[in-house]
C-alpha positions in Angstrom: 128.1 5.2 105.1 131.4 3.3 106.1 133.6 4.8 108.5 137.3 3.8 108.7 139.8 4.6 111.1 143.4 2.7 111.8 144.4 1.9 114.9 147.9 -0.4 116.0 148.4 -4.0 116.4 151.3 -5.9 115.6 153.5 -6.6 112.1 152.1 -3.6 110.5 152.1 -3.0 106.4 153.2 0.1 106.7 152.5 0.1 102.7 148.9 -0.3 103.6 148.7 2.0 105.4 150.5 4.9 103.9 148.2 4.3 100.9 145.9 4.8 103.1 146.9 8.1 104.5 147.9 9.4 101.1 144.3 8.8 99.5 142.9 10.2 103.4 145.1 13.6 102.6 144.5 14.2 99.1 140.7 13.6 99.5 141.0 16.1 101.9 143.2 18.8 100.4 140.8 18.6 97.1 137.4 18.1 98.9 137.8 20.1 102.3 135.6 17.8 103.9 136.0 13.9 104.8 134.3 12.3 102.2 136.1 10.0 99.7 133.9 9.4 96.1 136.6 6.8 95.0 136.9 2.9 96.6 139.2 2.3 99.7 141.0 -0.8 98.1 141.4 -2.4 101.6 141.5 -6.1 99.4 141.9 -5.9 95.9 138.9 -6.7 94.1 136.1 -5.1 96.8 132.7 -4.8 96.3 132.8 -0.4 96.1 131.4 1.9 98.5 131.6 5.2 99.6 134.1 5.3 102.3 134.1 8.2 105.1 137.4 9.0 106.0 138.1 9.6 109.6 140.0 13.0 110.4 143.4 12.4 112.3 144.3 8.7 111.4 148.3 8.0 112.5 150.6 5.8 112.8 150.6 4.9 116.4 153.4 2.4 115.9 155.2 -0.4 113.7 153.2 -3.5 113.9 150.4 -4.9 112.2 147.9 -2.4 111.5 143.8 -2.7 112.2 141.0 -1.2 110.2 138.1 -0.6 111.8 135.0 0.1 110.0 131.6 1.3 111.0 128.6 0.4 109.0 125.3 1.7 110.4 125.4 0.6 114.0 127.6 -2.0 113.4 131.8 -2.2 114.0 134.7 -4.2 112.1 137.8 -4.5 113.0 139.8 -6.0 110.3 143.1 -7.4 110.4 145.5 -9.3 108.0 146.9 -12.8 109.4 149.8 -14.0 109.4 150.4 -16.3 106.4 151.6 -19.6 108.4 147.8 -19.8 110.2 145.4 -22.3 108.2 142.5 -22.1 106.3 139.3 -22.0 108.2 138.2 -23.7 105.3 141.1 -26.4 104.3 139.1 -27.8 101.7 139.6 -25.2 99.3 141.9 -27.0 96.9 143.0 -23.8 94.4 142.0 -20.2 93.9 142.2 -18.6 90.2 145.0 -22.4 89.7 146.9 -21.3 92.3 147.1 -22.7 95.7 144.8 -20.3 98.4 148.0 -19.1 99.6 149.5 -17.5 97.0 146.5 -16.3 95.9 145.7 -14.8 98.8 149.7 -13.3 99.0 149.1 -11.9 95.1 145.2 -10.6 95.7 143.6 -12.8 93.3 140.2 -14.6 95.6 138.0 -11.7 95.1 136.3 -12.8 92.2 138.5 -15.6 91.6 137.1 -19.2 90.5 138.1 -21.5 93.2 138.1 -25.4 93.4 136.4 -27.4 96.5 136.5 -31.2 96.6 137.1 -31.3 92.9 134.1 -28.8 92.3 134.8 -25.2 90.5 133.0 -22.6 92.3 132.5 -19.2 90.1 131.6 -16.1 92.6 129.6 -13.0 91.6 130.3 -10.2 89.3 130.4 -7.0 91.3 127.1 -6.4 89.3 125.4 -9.2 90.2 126.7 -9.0 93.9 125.0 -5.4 94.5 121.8 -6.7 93.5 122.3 -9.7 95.6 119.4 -10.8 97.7 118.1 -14.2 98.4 115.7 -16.0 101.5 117.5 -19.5 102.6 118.9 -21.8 105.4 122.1 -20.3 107.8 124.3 -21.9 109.7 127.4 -20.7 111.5 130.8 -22.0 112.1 134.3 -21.3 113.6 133.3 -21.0 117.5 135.6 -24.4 117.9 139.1 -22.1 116.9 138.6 -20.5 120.1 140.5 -23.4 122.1 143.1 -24.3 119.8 146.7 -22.3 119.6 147.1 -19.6 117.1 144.7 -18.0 114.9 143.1 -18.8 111.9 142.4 -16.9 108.1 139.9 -16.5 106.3 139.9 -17.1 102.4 140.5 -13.7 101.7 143.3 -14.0 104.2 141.9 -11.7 107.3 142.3 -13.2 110.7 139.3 -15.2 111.9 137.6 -13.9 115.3 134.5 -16.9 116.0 133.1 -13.4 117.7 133.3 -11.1 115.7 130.4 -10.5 112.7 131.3 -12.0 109.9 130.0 -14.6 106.8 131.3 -16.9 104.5 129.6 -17.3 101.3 130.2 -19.6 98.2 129.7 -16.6 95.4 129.8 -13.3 96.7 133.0 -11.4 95.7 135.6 -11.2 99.3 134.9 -8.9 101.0 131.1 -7.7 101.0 128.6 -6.5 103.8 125.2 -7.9 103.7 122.3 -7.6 105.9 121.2 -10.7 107.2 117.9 -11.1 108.8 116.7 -14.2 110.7 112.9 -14.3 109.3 111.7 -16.7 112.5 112.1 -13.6 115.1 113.1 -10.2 112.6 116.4 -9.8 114.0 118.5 -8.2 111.8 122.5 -6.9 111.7 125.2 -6.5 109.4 128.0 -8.4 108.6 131.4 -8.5 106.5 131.6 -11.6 104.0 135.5 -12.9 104.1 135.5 -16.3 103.6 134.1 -19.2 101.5 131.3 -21.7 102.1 128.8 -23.6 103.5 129.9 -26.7 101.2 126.5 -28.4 102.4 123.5 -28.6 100.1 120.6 -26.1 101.1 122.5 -23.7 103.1 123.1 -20.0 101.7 125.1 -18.7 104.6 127.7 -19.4 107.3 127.9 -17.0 109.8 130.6 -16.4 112.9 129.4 -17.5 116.3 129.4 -13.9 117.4 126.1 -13.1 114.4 124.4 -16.4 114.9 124.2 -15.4 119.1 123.0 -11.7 118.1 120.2 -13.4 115.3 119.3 -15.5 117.9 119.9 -19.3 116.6 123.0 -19.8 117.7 121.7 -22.8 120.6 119.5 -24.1 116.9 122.4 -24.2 114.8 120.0 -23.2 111.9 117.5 -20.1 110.9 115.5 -19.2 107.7 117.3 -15.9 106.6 117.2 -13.6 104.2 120.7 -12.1 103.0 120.7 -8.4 100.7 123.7 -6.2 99.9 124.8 -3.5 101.2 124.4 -0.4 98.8 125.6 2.7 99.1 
């Protein structure tokens, strides 16, 4: 079960959001109860999932708004960046013929066909994507955005947080939770794919600082995983 509530940052969509409270109210009013059967379209093109709807969601203010999702033990805050912050992965060259920021700006990278380094990558169906499990090499990245100025995106244009627990995967439709186990000690956690990559022959994963400290490679650099969907 996902849980999502809304809380205030800065240089809210208020669009967003209102969608959000509309669908939050009519589930309601129809269901009497806080449990939403359709998809929660928080980026076009998501992989679907049974969202719970937490009771008493506002708007706290006008600024950017932050969703925060709970899956199993494990919490997400999501939050759109700014346009003007780069890539973490500058290498993308187009997304669906378009450059990655207008496609992010007209929600086409979900399942779009993207182009790295002259290579066309083709992600997932949503099919394939819920029966998605496969054993491989992880690595992580993005701990190094901590010192410069700014922020960072990710390919599906959320704001990067080195900390935080999330992926980036070459063909899995953006965004998508997968379990992640590290099969050298059986650690195990969740976390939220939102970005593209590794571009590095043999590696299945990249994963945030933050996920490779709590799998326990992070001093390594790399672990023998094994990555599954998240059904619901």
């Amino acid at each position: 079960m996902v849980h999502i509530v809304v809380q205030p940052e800065e240089d809210f969509d208020l669009k967003r959001l209102g969608a959000l409270l509309v669908l939050a109210a009519a589930t309601l009013a129809i269901h009497g109860c806080s449990i939403a059967s359709d998809t929660y379209d928080a980026t076009k093109g998501a992989v679907k999932t049974t969202y719970s709807l937490t009771k008493g969601a506002v708007i706290m203010g006008v600024g950017t708004g932050k969703l925060v999702y709970q899956v199993g033990d494990f919490t997400f805050d999501v939050v759109t960046a700014p346009l003007d912050w780069p890539l973490m992965q500058q290498d993308i060259e187009t997304v669906d013929g378009l450059s990655p920021k207008q496609a992010i700006r007209s929600g086409r990278v979900k399942m779009a066909p993207y182009v790295v380094k002259g290579k066309r990558y083709m992600p997932m169906s949503l099919e394939q994507a819920m029966n998605y499990r496969e054993q491989g090499v992880a690595s992580w990245y993005g701990y190094e955005t901590r010192r410069l100025e700014g922020g960072h995106m990710t390919a599906n244009g959320e704001a990067f947080d080195p900390m935080g627990l999330s992926a980036a995967h070459k063909h899995l439709p953006l965004p998508m939770f997968v379990r992640v186990t590290n099969l050298e000690n059986g650690r195990s956690l969740i976390v939220r794919v939102n970005d593209r990559g590794p571009f590095i022959d043999g590696r299945i994963i990249d994963l945030s600082a933050g996920a490779a400290k709590k799998l326990g490679f992070y001093g390594q650099g790399l672990a023998r995983v094994r990555v599954e969907a998240i059904r619901s």
